[in-house]
N, C-alpha and C positions, 0 to 999 in steps of 0.2 A: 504494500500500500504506500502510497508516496503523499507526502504531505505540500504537496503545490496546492490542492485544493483545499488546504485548512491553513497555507499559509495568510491569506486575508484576516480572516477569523484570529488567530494568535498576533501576529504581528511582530512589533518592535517592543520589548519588556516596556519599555517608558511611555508607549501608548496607554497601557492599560494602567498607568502610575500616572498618569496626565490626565486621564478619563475617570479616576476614584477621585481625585483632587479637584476636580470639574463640577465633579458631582457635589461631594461634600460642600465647597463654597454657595453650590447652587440652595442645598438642602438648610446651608446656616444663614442665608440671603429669607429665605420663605420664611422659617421662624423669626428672625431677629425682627422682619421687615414687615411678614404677609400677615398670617394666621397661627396660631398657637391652641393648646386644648388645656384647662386645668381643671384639678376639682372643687368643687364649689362642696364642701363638707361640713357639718358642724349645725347646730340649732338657729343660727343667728338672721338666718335666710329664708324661715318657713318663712310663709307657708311657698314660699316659691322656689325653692328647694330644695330637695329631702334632706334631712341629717346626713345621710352615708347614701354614695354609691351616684350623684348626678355629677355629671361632667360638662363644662361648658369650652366652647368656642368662642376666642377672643381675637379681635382685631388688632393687629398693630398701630393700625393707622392708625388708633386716637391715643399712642403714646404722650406721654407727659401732658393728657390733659386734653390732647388738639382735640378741637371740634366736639368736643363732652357738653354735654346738657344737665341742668337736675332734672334728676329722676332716672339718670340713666346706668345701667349696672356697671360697675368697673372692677376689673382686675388689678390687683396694686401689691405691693411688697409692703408688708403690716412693718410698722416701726419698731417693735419692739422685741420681734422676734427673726423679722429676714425671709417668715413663709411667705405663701401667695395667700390673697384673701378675696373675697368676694363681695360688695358692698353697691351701697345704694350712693348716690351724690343729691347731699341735701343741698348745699350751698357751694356759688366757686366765688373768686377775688370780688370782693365789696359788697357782697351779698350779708345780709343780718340773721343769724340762726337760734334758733335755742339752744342753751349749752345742757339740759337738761331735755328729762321729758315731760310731755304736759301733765301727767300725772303724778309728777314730783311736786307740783304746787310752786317750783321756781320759774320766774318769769326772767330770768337773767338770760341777757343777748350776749351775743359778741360779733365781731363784723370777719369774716373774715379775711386772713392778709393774703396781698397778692401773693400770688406763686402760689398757694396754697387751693386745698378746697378741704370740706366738709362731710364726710360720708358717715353713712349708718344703714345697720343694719333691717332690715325688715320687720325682724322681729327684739324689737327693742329691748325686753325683758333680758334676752339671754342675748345682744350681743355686746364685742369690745369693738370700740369704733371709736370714733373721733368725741365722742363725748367722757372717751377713757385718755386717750393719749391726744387731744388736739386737732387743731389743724393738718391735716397730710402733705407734706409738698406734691405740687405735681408733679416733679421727677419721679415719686415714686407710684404713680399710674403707669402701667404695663399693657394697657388697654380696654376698650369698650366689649362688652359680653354682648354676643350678638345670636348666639343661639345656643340653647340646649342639649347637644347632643347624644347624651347616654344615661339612660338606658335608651334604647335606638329605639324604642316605641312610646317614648315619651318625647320625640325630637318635636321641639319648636323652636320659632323664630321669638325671640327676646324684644320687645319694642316699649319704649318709655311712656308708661302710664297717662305721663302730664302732658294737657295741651294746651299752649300759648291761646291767651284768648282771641288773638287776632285773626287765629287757625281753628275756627269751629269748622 
């Protein structure tokens, strides 16, 4: 058997070291840049995501912030620990929030400071959010949750509750 016919196929060793290198930049371009998946774990999220076992789809594009709205779910590196988390955006730069909840009976504000925003969780009772640790910087936004994806018969599209009134 002669290998003229499989020489295309094999090739030059450094094609196929130039073609994994190709690859991988391609593959760290799409996460760094494109789409990502995390899990959205923990009580802090009822009712809109289970404790254990939902998986979300996150955008890059709205790193550090870009083009985030309130109300809209965010992926972000938690301050205090370095994991991923999953939260709601109550307030971004010069927007006024409560630093409590309304059933705490404190009506204390605070405004929040540029570069920063405001998030919390869904389920206020049980989560840590920004009324634990503060304002978040936006650098530490990783992106906009854009859909549900796992369990794969629970997939939906993710879309922000709130609408601008000018937008009925």
């Amino acid at each position: 058997m002669s290998f003229r016919y499989f020489r295309p196929l094999i090739g030059h060793p450094f094609k196929g070291v130039l073609f994994t290198a190709k690859f991988l930049a391609f593959a760290h371009l799409c996460l760094e840049y494109g789409y990502s998946t995390a899990p959205a774990a923990g009580p802090s999220m009822l009712p809109t995501f289970d404790i254990l076992g939902d998986w979300v789809l996150v955008s890059k594009r709205h790193r550090y912030g870009r083009d985030v709205s309130v109300g809209d779910l965010v992926a972000y590196s938690i301050p205090i620990n370095e994991d991923l988390g999953v939260k709601r955006v109550l307030g971004l730069p010069g927007d006024y929030v409560m630093i409590d909840t309304p059933e705490s009976g404190s009506e204390a504000m605070i405004q929040v400071p540029q570069g920063h925003c405001w998030i919390v969780g869904d389920n206020l009772t049980a989560s840590r959010d920004s009324r634990l640790f503060g304002p978040v910087p936006l650098a530490l936004i990783r992106g906009k949750v854009i859909a549900k994806i796992k369990p794969f018969a629970e997939f939906k599209w993710i879309e922000n509750p709130l609408k601008r009134p000018d937008h009925q």
